[in-house]
Structures are given as structure tokens and as C-alpha cells.
C-alpha positions in Angstrom: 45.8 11.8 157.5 47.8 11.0 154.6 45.1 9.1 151.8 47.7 7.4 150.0 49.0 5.6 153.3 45.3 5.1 154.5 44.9 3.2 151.0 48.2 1.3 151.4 47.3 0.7 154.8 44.1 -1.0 154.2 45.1 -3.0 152.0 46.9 -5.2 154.5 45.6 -7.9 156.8 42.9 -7.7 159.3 45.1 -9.4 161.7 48.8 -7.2 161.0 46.7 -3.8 161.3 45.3 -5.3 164.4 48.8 -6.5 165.9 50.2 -3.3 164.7 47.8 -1.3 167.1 49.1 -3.2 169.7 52.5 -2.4 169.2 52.8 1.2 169.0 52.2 1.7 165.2 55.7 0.9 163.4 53.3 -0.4 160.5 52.0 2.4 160.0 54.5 4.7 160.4 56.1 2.3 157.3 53.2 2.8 155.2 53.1 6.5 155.2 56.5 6.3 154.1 56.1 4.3 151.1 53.0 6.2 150.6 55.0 9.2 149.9 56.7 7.4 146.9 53.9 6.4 145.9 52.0 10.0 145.7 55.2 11.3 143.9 54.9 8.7 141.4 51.1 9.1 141.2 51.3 12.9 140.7 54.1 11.9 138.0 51.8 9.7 135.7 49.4 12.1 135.9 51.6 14.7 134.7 53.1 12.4 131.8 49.1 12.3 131.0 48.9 16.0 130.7 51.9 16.5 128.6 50.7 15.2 125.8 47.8 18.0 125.6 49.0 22.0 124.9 46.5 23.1 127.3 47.4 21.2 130.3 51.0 20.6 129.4 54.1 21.9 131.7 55.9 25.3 130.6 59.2 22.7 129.3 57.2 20.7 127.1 55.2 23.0 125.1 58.1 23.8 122.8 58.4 20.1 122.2 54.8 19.9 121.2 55.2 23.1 118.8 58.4 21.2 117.2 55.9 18.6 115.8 54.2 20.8 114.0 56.7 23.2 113.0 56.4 25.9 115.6 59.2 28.3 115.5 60.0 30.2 119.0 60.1 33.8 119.2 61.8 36.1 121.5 60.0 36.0 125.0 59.7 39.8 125.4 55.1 40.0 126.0 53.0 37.7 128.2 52.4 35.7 124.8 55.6 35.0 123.6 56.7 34.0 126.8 55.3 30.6 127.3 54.4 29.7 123.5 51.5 27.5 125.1 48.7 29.7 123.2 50.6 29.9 120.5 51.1 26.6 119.8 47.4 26.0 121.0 46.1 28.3 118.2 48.8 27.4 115.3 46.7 24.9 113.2 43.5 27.3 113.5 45.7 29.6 112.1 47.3 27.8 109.5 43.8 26.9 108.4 43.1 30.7 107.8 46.8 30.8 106.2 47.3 34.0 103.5 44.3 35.8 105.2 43.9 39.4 105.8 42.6 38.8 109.5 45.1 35.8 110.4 48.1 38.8 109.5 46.5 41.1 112.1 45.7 38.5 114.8 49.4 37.2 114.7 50.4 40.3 114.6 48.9 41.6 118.0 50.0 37.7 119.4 53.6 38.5 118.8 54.0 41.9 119.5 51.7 42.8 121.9 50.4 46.2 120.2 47.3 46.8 118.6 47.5 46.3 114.6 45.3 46.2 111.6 45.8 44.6 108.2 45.7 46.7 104.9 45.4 44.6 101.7 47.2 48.3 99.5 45.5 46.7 96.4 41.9 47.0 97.4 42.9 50.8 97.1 44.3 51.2 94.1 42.4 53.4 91.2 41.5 51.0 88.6 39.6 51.3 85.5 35.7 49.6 85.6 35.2 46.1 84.6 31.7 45.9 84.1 31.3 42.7 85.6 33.1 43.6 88.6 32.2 47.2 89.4 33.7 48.9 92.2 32.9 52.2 92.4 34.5 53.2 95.8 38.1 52.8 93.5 37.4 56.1 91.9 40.3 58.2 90.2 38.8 61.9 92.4 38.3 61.5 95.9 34.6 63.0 97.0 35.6 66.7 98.3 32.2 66.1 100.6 33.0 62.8 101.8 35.4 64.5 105.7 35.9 60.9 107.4 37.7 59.9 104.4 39.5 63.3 103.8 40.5 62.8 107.4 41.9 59.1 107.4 43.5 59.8 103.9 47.3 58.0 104.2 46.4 56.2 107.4 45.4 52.2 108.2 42.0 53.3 107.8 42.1 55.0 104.4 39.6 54.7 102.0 40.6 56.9 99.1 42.2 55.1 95.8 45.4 55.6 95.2 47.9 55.5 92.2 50.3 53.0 91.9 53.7 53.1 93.9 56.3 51.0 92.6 58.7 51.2 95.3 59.5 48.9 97.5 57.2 47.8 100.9 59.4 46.9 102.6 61.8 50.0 102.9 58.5 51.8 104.5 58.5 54.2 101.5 56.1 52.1 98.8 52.5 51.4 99.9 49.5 51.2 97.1 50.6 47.9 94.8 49.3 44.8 93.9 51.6 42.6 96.1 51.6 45.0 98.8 50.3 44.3 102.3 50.7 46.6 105.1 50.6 45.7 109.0 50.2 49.1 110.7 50.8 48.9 114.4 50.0 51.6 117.5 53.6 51.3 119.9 51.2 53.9 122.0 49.3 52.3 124.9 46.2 54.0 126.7 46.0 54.7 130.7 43.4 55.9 132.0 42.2 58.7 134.7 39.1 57.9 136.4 37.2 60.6 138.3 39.4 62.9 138.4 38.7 66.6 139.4 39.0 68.8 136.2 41.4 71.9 136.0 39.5 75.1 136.8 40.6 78.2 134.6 37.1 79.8 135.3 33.4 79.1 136.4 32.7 78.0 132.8 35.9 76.8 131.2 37.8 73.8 132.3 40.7 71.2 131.2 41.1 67.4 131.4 44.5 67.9 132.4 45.4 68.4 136.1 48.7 70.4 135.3 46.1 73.2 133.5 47.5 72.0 130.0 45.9 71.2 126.7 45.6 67.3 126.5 45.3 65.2 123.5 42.2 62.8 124.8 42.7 58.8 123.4 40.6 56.0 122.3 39.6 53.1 124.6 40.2 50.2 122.6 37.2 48.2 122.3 38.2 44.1 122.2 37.8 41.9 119.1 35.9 38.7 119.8 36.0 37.6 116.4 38.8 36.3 114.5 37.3 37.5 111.4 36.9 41.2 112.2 39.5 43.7 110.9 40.4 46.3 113.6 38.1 49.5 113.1 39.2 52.8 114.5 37.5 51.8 117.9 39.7 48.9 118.3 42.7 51.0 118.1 44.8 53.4 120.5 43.8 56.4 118.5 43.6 59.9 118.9 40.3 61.3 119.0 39.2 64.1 116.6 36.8 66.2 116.9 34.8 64.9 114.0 34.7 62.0 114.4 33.9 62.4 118.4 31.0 65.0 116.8 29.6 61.4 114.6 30.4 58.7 117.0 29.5 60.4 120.1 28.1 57.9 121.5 30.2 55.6 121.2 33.3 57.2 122.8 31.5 59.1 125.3 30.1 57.5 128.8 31.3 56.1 132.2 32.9 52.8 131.0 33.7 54.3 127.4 36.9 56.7 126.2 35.4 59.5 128.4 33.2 61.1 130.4 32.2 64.0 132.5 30.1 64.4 135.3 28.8 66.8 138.0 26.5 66.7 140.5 24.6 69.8 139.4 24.4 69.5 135.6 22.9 66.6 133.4 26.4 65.5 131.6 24.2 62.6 129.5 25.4 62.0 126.0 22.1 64.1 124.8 23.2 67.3 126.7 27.1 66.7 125.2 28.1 69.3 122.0 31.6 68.8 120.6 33.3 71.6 119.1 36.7 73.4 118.3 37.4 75.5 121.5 40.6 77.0 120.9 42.0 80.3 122.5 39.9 83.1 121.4 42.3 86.2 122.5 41.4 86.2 126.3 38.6 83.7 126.0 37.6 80.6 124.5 36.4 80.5 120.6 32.5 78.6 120.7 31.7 78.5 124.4 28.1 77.1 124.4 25.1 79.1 125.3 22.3 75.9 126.2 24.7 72.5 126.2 28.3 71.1 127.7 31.1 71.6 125.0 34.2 69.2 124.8 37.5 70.0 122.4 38.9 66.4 122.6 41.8 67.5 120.6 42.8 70.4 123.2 41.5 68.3 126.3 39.3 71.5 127.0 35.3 71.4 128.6 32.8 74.5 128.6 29.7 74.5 130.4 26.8 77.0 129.5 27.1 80.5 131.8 25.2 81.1 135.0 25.6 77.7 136.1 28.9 76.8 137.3 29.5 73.3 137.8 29.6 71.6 141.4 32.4 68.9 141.7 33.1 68.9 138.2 34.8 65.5 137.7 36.1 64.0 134.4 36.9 60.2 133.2 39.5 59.8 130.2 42.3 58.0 128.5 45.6 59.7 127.5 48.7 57.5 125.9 51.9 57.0 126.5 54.7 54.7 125.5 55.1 52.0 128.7 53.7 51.9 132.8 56.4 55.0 133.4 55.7 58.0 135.3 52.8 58.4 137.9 50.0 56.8 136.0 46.7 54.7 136.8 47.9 51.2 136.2 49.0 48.3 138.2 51.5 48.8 140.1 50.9 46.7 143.4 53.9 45.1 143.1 56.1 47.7 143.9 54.8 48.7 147.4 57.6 49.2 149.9 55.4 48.3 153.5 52.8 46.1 153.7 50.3 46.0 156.5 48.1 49.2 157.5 48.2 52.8 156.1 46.3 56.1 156.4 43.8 56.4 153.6 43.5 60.3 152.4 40.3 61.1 149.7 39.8 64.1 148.2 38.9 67.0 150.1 41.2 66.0 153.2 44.5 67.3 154.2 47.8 65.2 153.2 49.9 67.2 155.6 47.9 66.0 158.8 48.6 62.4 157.7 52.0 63.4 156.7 52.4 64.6 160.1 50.7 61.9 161.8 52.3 59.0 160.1 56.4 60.3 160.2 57.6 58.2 162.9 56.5 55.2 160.6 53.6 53.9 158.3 51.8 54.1 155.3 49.9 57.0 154.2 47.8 56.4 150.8 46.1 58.4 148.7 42.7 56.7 147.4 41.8 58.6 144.3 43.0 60.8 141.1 42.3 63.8 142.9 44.3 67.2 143.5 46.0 68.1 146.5 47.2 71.7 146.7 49.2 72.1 149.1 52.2 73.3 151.4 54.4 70.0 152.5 56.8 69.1 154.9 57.5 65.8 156.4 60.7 64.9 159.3 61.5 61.3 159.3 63.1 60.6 162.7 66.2 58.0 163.1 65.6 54.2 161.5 61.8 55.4 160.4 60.0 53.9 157.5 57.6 55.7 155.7 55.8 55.0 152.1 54.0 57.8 150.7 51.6 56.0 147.9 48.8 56.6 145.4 46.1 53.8 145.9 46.6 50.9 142.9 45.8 52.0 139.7 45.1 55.7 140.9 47.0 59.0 139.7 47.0 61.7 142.3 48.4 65.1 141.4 50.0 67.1 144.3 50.1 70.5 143.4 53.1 71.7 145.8 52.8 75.7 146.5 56.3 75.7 147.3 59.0 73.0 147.6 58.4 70.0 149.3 60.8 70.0 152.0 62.1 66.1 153.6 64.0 65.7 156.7 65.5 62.3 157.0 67.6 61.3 160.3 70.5 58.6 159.7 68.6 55.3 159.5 65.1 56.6 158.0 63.8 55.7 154.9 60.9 57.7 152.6 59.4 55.7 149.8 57.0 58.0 147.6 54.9 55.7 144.8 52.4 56.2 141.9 53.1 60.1 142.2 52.2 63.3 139.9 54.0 66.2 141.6 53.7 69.6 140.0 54.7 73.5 141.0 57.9 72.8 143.1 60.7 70.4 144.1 61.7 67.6 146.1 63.9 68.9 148.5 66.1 67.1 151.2 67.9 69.4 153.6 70.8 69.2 155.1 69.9 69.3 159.0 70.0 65.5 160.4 73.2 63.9 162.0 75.9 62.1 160.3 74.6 58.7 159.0 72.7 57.6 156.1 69.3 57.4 154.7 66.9 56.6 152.1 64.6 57.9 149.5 63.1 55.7 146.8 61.1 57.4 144.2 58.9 54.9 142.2 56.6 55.6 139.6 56.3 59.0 140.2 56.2 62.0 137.5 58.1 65.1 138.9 57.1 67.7 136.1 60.0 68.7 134.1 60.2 72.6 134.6 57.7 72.1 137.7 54.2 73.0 135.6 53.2 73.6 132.7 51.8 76.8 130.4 48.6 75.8 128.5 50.8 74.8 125.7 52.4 72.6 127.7 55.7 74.8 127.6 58.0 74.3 131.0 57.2 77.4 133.3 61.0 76.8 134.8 62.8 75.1 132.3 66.0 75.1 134.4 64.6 74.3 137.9 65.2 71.2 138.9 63.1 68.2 140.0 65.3 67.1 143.2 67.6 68.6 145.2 69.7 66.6 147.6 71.3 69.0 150.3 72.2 66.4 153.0 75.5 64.5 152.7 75.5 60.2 152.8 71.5 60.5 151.0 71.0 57.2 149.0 68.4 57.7 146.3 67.1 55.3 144.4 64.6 56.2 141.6 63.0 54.0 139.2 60.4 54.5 136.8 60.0 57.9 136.8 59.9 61.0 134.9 61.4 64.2 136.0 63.3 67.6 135.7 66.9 67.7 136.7 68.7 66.6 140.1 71.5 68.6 141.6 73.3 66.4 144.5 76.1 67.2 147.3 79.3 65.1 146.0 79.0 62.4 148.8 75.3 61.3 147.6 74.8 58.3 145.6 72.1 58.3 143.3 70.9 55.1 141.2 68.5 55.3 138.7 66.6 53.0 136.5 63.9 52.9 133.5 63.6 57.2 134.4 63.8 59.4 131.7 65.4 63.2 133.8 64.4 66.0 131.6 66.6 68.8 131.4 63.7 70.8 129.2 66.4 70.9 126.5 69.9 69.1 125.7 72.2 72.2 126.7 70.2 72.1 130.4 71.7 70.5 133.8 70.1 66.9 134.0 72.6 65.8 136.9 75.4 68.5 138.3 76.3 69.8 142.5 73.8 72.0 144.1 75.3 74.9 141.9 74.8 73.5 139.3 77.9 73.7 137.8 80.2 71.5 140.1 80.0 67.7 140.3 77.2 66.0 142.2 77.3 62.5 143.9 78.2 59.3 142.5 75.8 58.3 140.0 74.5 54.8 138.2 72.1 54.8 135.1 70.4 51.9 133.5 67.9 52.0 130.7 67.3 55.7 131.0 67.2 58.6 128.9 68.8 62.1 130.4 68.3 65.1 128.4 71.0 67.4 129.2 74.1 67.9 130.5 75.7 65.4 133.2 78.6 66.2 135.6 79.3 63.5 138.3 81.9 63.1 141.3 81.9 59.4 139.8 79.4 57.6 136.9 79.7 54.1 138.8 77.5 52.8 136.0 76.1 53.7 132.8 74.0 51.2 130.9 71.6 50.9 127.9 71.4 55.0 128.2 70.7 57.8 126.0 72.7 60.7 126.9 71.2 63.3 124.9 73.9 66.3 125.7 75.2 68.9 123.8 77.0 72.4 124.8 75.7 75.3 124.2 77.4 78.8 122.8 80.0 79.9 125.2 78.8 77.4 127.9 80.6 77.6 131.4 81.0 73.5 130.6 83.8 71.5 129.5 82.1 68.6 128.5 78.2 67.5 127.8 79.1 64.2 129.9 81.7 64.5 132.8 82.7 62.6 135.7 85.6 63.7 137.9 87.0 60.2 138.7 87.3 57.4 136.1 89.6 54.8 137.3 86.1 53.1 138.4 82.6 52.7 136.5 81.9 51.9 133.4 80.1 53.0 130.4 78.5 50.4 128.3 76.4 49.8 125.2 74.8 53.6 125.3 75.0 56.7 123.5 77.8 59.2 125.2 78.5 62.3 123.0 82.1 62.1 122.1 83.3 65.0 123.4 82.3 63.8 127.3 84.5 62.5 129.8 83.2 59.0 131.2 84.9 55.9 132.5 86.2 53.3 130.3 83.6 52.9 127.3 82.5 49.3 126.0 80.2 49.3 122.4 79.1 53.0 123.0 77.9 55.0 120.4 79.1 57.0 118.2 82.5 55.5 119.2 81.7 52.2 117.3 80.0 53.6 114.3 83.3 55.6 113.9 85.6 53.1 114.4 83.8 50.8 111.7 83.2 53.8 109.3 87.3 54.6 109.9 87.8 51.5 109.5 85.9 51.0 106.0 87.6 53.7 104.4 91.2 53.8 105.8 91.7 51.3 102.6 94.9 50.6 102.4 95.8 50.6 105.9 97.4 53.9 107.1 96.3 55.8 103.8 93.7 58.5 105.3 94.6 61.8 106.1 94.1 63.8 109.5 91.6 65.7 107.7 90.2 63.5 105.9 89.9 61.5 109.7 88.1 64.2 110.8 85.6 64.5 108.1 84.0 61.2 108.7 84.3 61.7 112.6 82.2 64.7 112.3 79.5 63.0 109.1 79.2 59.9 111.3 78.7 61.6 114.8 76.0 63.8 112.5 74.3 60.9 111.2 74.5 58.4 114.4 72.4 60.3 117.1 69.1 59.9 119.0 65.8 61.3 117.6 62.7 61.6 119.5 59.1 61.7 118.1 58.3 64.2 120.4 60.7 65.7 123.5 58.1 67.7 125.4 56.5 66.5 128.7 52.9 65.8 128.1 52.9 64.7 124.7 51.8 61.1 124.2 55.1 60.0 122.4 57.7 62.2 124.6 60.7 60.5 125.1 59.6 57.9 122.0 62.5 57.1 120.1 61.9 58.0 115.9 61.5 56.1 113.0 64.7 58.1 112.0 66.5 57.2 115.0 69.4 54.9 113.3 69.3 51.3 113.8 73.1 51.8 116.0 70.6 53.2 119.1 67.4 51.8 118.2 68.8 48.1 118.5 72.2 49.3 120.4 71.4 47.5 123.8 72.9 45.0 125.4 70.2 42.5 123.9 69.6 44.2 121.0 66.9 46.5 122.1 66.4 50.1 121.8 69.0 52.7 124.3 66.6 54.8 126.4 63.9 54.9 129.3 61.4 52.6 126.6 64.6 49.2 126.8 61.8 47.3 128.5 59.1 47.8 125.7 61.5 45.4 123.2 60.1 46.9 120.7 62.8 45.8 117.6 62.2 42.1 119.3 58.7 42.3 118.7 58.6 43.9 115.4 61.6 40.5 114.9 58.9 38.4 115.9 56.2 39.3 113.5 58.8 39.3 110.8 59.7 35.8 111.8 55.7 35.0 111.8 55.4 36.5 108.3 57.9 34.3 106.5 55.1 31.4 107.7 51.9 33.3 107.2 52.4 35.4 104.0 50.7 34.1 100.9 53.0 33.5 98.1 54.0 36.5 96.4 52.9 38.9 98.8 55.4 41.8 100.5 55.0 42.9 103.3 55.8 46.3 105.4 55.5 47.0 109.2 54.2 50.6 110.0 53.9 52.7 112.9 50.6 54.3 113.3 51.8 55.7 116.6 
């Protein structure tokens, strides 16, 4: 029954509801009608009602209600800035607080999403006593004795006095003045890997890693519930050293903390925890322990004492990374392929059976962070549909002992999701009839150079992560990071967000089964491919770093080549000049040359070949990608550099970075606090944005 036309109903005469009974209810029928105008109009006023509050207000009007207080909008690119609801709810709390230290940092992580913290540079300046206001941490000599501070010397949490620097904040170069304030931000998120099995290298020694390498450990940021707290090193996305692990041991190390070990044999409390420098020792380890468990956070490395090796030795941890990319233990629901039932695998069972059981169609999901060595296969039969998954938020590691061989009949279609696949590659054969099928590869790491040394050095640099035998394969890959591909020439390949790893920039990213010849048709948007392309047709390049170069004598004509351009196009990425591609729209280094040719060809017509030649070559040298790190494994691989210029680091289509990290925005949000400071900043105050990570 409809309440409004029960009200409206009612309100009528005894005697019409009565006739109206009678006669087959027309009257009724009428007044559930209007009743529906009414409700509309009802539900309306109530709305109007609403509007005028931030907190109950629809997404449309808030920007009306920040106009009458001189909100400015910001570019939507984190869950805050997209609805400026909190915002606007917060601005006069914050205006109140206007010119503080702690206002700076909390707008700061509002608007950009990352973790920050708030130097005032002039607290730390060395300054000569004033015996009515003494302040004897400013002294000239830093205490020699005094590690923590050695240690954090030049970062947001420095505490030793510095001279004066007289240049400029906001150039990044100037720091300790008196106008100076400094907003240090971590681009560097945390994931974290709960339970997992640790690596074995022996009965005593053991790694965090499960690709046997040495692992930087993070922090677990610890929330800020009040507005006046500065962030402290446990608030941030920090590496952990072992010193201050050694002080603070209990607060970074326990089952809900930064991390953790346990075993079902050995008390793994935080009383029977040492922490200590185990680096490689020759053959051995340097300070195993003789009575208590030993952890290197630095290395990633655990050593329990001899003649009792651990049972089910299982280890909790954070390590960071850039954005949700790769096979990692974060959410990634969302991106499921089937719904419905699946075949749950744990740790200790076999993922072939369930491979096996489930190929004619299903789900088969891996529950846990656990390690699954193992020899796989899997035959998709005509128009199947199968998902291969790690359970939400979990980060299995399959540790192939030989490649992974798929079948696919025309029709069939393999999903694999949430991945870490290490020690050998994805291969599809070539046996099947004529048709075409699927794979989808999301979220999944495919190691680049299939494992890893224990310096995380490539075992294979030149294998490759994928290898597509059978003719009319569609691939779709998304998300990801991985080794090279090498395709038959009637594949089609589409990738997206993936950074493909070459192990260096004169490798084969993408090229035919040879490796030298061109693969299938390929599309690339927002990715970053270290090493050489060659493609039967690039159908699409957006938004993507090709970082290629030739090597000495190489077999290759060109870093970047595709067979047939009269289709595709290239747009807004970086192509090395000397590469092939389809018709090229606000690439670079074409634009930076053209603008720097055009700059100096003053008058018209008046430079010479050489001298055209000169600023080709200075300009190509100067406008370039630069990585803070380009290893696998490293928390900042694939991390575009401070020195990166501006032409790639806001050379998107939107004025974003180039690259696999597009989707992190990060110039927006570093835009956004600028925008914020201009409002915030107490007169005469500079400020400088710096990247902590």
C-alpha cells in the first residue's frame, strides 16, 4: 500500500470511500495517482531542507555553499577532492587555525591524499642565546652521541640546527630560513602481506620476501586523531631502520602493527625479538643469534637461534610501492571477471587439481599469501570461462618450476587476477582450432627476468614474461607488472596502467616469438615499457613512456617500430626519435624540439644544418624520462624523478605524469595544495613542497 494515497484517501468523505467500494475502486485508483505527485513533491521539500546544510546537502550544491564562503575547487583527482563536501564542511575550522603549523599539514594530506608533515625551517636554525629565551637544542655542533638525530639529519624529522640558506624555497634547493616552511610529502603508499610463509634459505635463516630477495620492510602508518598533532615518524610511510626498530620495538612490531612473525614452535613475542645487521657474511649470515629471533628490517632477513628450526614459520609485513599495481594485498573486488561459486585453494593444497577440475568452467580462488610451487598446466575447451584469482586483499606467489603452459579452444576465455608469478612464463601454445580466444591478466606481477638473485638482480634478464604462440589470441592486460611479451603477428594485445620490463632499455619489451620480427597488433595506454618495441601495427599509444634505446651494433633498426602506419596513433607520450610509429600528436621529444627550433631559428630561416642538429641532440639529451629506481622490487621502481623534466612529468593528455603511475595525478595534487597555500600561508611565509619518498 502506497501511504501517501492512504493519507489522501482518508481524507475524503465517509460516504465517497464507501460509494467508491461499491463501484470497483476508480477513487482510489485516482488517489494513488495524485499521491505520486505528491510524494515527488514531498521528497523535494525535504531535499530543498537539506541543501541548505554541507552535511546533508546533494553532490550539485556543495560547491554553491563553498562559493559563500570563498571555497575555491580543486582538481577532483582523491576521494576528498572529489565531492568538496568535507572540504567545505571543515573550511571555517580551518580558517580559524589560519597560518598554523598543523592546519599546513592537515590540508596538505586533504588535498593530496599522501601522508605529509609540516617543518617550520626556522625552529632549526643555529642562533646565538638570548638569555631570556634559551634554547639550547639550536646548538652550533650537533651531539656526535645523540644516533636518532644523526640518522634523521636533512629529513622532515630533523632535529639538528642548521646555518642559514638564503636561496630560494621554492626552487626545492633553500631550506633553513626564517620565512621558510617546508611541506614534505611520502608519494609511497604501504600494502601489506599478512601471514605469509617466509622464504627458506636454510633451517635458521629466512627472508620476508617470497621471491628469496632482500626486502626493504615499511612503516604502518599509525592515524592522527588530533588536529593539533604534527606527524611523527609513526604516522608516516617510512622505511624502517634498524635503530630505530632496535628503540621502538614495540611499537612497530606485533600482529596488528608494521610486522610480525610467528611460528607454531617458537615464542615470536616482542621480549624474545633481537634486531640486528644480518648482512652476507661470505657463505653465511654476519650476527646469527645464539638464545633469541633476529630481524634485519633493512635487508627483510629473519634468524632463529640453531637446533630449533621453526615449524610453519609465517611472517606479517608492510612493503611500499607507488599505486594498487601488480599482485598486491589490496582491494581489488571490483575487478572479478565471474561471479557466483569458485574452488577455494589454502596453503598446503594442490592448485593443479583445482586447475584441472575447474577447466571446463568456474572459479578457482586462492585464499591466502601463501606459496605454491608448482608444475602447471591448464586446457580451456571451446566457449569456456575460467578466472584464476587471489582471494580479496590476498597476494599469492606461484612459484612455476617450469612454464606455465595455457591451452585455449576458439571461444574460451582465462582470466588470471591478484597474481605473483615467479620462475617461469605464461605460455599459450599454438594447438586449438581456428577461432579466437581470451586471456585477461589483471593485477598480476609476472617477475621481470622470472626471479630474482638476493639482490634482487633478474636471474633471466632477457626471458620474457608471456609468450603468445597461438594465432587470433586477444590479450588484455591491465594493471600489471611484467617482463617482456613476444606475440605471433595475428595477436592483438591491449594493455593498460602495466609497466612491461625489459630488465634494461636495449631489451625486447614487445617483438614476434623470435624476438626480432614483429609481434601482433598492439595498443598502450598509461604504461611504461622499458625496452625495445617492434609491432605488426601500434593501434594505439597513449600517455606512454617508451623508454628505448639501441644498443652497440644491435640487430634493430629502430628502439620503437611498427610495420604498418597508415592506422594508429601515437599521442601525448614519450617515443624516442629515432622510432618508427604512426602519425605522432604532442609526443615528446618532438615538441620540445620543435619549440626549442623554433626559439632560436631567429630570424626565420637563419640556422644552419649543423647548428639544427646541435639542439636536436641537447634537447633530446635533456628531455627524457628518469626513474627513481628501475629495478623490480624496489619500493619506488618505475617512480618517475624529481629530475624527470616537467615535458613528461605533466606531458599527459590532462596534464598528468606519462607512465604506468598517470592514475596517481600526482602534479594535480601537488596543484592543489599550491592552490590551498595561497589561502592558508601566513603573510610572509614561503613555502616548498618536498618529496620524502
Amino acid at each position: 500500500m502506497n501511504p501517501e494515497a492512504d493519507k489522501l484517501y482518508q481524507l475524503l468523505p465517509a460516504l465517497y470511500r464507501i460509494r467508491d467500494a461499491e463501484q470497483g475502486g476508480g477513487l482510489r485508483a485516482l488517489c494513488e495517482v495524485l499521491a505520486e505527485d505528491i510524494a515527488l513533491l514531498r521528497e523535494n521539500l525535504d531535499q530543498l531542507y537539506d541543501d541548505q546544510f554541507i552535511e546533508t546537502c546533494a553532490d550539485w550544491v556543495a560547491p554553491y555553499i563553498g562559493d559563500l564562503i570563498g571555497y575555491r575547487t580543486l582538481h577532483g583527482v582523491t576521494e576528498r577532492t572529489r565531492s568538496a563536501r568535507a572540504e567545505v564542511a571543515n573550511t571555517i575550522a580551518y580558517r580559524r587555525r589560519k597560518g598554523t603549523a598543523t592546519v599546513l599539514e592537515q590540508l596538505a594530506r586533504d588535498v593530496t591524499g599522501w601522508n605529509a608533515r609540516v617543518v617550520e625551517f626556522f625552529q632549526w636554525l643555529q642562533t646565538s642565546q638570548y638569555m631570556n629565551h634559551l634554547r639550547p637544542s639550536n646548538a652550533a655542533t650537533p651531539d656526535l652521541r645523540d644516533w636518532e638525530a644523526l640518522e634523521r639529519r636533512g629529513t622532515a624529522f630533523n632535529r639538528i640546527a642548521q646555518s642559514v640558506d638564503m636561496r630560494r624555497i621554492e626552487t626545492q634547493q633553500g631550506r633553513y630560513n626564517i620565512p621558510n616552511i617546508g611541506l614534505f610529502l611520502w608519494r609511497l603508499d604501504v600494502f601489506a602481506v599478512r601471514r605469509a610463509p617466509a622464504f627458506p634459505v636454510d633451517d635458521q635463516r629466512f627472508l620476508f620476501s617470497p621471491l628469496g630477495n632482500n626486502q626493504q620492510l615499511f612503516t604502518r602508518p599509525q592515524s592522527e586523531t588530533d588536529i593539533t598533532h604534527l606527524a611523527e615518524p609513526l604516522n608516516v610511510p617510512e622505511p624502517i631502520s634498524r635503530r630505530v626498530l632496535h628503540k621502538y620495538l614495540a611499537q612497530y612490531y606485533g600482529p596488528q602493527l608494521s610486522l610480525f612473525v610467528e611460528a607454531d614452535n617458537l615464542d615470536t613475542s616482542v621480549g624474545q625479538v633481537h634486531v640486528c645487521n644480518l648482512s652476507d657474511n661470505g657463505a653465511t649470515w654476519a650476527h646469527l643469534p645464539v638464545s633469541r629471533l633476529s630481524i634485519d628490517p633493512v635487508l627483510g632477513r629473519i634468524a632463529v637461534p640453531p637446533g630449533t628450526p621453526p615449524v610453519n614459520l609465517r611472517v606479517s609485513y608492510h612493503y611500499g610501492f607507488s599505486m594498487p599495481t601488480g599482485g598486491g594485498s589490496y582491494e581489488r573486488g571490483k575487478t572479478f571477471a565471474l561471479g557466483g561459486g569458485f574452488a577455494a585453494v589454502t596453503q598446503g593444497q594442490s592448485l593443479q587439481s583445482e586447475l584441472t577440475a575447474s577447466q571446463a568452467g568456474g572459479i578457482v580462488q586462492i585464499g591466502d599469501s601463501g606459496r605454491y610451487a608448482e608444475a602447471l598446466s591448464l586446457n580451456l575447451p571451446a566457449a569456456a570461462k575460467v578466472e584464476v584469482r587471489a582471494a580479496n586483499e590476498h597476494r599469492p606467489a606461484l612459484v612455476l618450476t617450469g612454464d606455465w603452459t595455457i591451452t585455449l579452444a576458439p571461444g574460451a576465455e582465462l582470466t588470471l587476477n591478484g597474481l605473483l608469478i615467479t620462475g617461469g612464463r605464461l605460455r599459450i601454445n599454438a594447438a586449438g582450432g581456428a577461432g579466437t580466444r581470451l586471456l585477461r591478466l589483471r593485477h598480476c606481477t609476472l617477475v621481470p627476468g622470472l626471479s630474482l638473485t638476493r639482490e634482487g638482480e633478474p636471474v633471466s634478464p632477457s626471458a620474457p614474461s608471456l609468450v603468445i604462440e597461438r594465432e587470433g589470441t586477444t590479450v588484455e592486460i591491465d594493471h600489471c607488472l611484467m617482463a617482456g611479451i613476444r606475440a605471433v603477428d595475428s595477436s592483438e594485445v591491449s594493455i593498460t596502467n602495466t609497466l612491461v620490463d625489459a630488465t634494461a632499455p636495449t631489451g625486447v619489451g614487445f617483438a614476434a616469438l623470435d624476438g626480432q620480427g614483429a609481434g601482433g597488433v598492439l595498443s598502450l595506454v598509461n604504461c611504461t615499457v622499458m625496452g625495445k618495441v617492434r609491432t605488426k601495427r601500434l593501434e594505439l599509444a597513449s600517455n606512454t613512456i617508451f623508454a628505448a634505446a639501441l644498443a652497440a651494433g644491435d640487430s634493430w633498426n629502430h628502439p620503437v617500430w611498427s610495420d604498418q602506419n597508415q592506422q594508429g596513433c601515437c599521442r601525448f607520450s614519450f617515443v624516442p626519435l629515432n622510432s618508427i610509429v604512426p602519425r605522432r600528436y604532442r609526443c615528446q621529444p618532438d615538441l620540445a624540439v620543435e619549440a626549442a627550433l623554433l626559439e632560436a631559428d631567429q630570424p626565420k630561416g637563419s640556422l644552419t644544418g649543423p647548428q639544427r642538429q646541435a639542439i636536436t641532440a641537447a634537447t633530446q639529451a635533456r628531455v627524457r624520462p628518469a626513474f627513481t629506481a628501475r629495478r623490480f622490487g624496489q619500493a619506488a621502481y618505475g617512480q618517475l624523478a624529481d629530475s624527470c623534466p616537467e615535458d613528461i612529468r605533466r606531458g599527459a593528455d590532462d596534464e598528468s605524469e606519462m607512465g604506468v603511475f598517470h592514475d596517481v595525478f600526482a602534479p594535480q595534487r601537488e596543484d592543489n595544495l599550491k592552490i590551498r597555500l595561497q589561502e592558508y600561508l601566513r603573510f610572509g611565509l614561503e613555502a616548498g613542497l618536498f618529496h620524502a619518498t
